[in-house]
C-alpha positions in Angstrom: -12.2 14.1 8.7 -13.0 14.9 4.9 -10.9 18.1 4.9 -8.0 15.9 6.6 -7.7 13.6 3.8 -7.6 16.0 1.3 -4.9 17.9 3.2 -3.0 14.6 4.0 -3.0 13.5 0.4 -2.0 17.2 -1.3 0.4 17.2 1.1 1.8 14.1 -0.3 1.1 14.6 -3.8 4.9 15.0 -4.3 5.9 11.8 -3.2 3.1 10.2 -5.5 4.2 11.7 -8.4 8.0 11.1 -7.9 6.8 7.3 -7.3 4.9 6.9 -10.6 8.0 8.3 -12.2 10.4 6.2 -11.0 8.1 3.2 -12.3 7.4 4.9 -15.4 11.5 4.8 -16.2 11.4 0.7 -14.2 8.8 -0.3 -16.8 10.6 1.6 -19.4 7.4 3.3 -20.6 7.3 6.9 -22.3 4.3 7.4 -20.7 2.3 5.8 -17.7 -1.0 4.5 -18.5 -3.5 3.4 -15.4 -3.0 0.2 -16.1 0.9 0.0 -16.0 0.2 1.3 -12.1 -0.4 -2.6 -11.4 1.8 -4.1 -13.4 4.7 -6.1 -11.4 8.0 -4.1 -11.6 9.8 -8.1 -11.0 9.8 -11.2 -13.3 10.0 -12.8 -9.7 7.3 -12.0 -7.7 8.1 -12.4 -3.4 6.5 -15.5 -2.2 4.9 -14.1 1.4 3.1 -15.8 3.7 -0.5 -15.0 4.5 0.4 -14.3 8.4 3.0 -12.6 7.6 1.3 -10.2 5.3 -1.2 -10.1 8.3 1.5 -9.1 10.4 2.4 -6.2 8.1 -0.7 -4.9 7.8 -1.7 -5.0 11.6 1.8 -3.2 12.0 0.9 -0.3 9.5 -2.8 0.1 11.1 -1.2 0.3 15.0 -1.5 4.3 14.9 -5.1 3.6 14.6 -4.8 1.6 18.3 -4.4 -1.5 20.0 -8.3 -2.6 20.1 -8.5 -1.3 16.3 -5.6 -3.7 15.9 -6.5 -6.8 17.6 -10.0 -7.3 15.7 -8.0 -7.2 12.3 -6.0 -9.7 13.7 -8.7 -11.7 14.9 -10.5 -11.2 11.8 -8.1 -12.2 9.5 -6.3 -15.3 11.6 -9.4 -16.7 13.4 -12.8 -15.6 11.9 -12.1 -15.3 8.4 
């Protein structure tokens, strides 16, 4: 699984590093600092609704299976 992860994520370094240049030249910043990688790209920021973040999130983690998926849900809605 280790060696997985570090394939998965050099695979994908390309798409990091276009992301953090595209909000580099949002933020209007000669150069990135850590701490401009949380900064909020809107004056506005999107009102969501805690289930429907849940929903998002239990949508992204389905790969990971239907049981997986199902105690998040419950775990976030019910037990909290």
């Amino acid at each position: 699984m280790f060696h997985n992860l570090i394939e998965t994520y050099r695979k994908h370094m390309p798409v990091w590093h276009r992301y953090w240049r595209v909000r580099q030249k949002a933020l209007g910043l000669d150069k990135l600092q850590p701490y401009d990688t949380r900064s909020r790209l809107s004056r506005n920021a999107p009102e969501v609704p805690y289930e429907q973040a849940v929903e998002w999130i239990a949508a992204g983690m389905r790969p990971l299976g239907e049981e997986y998926v199902s105690i998040l849900r419950r775990g976030c809605l019910e037990e909290r």
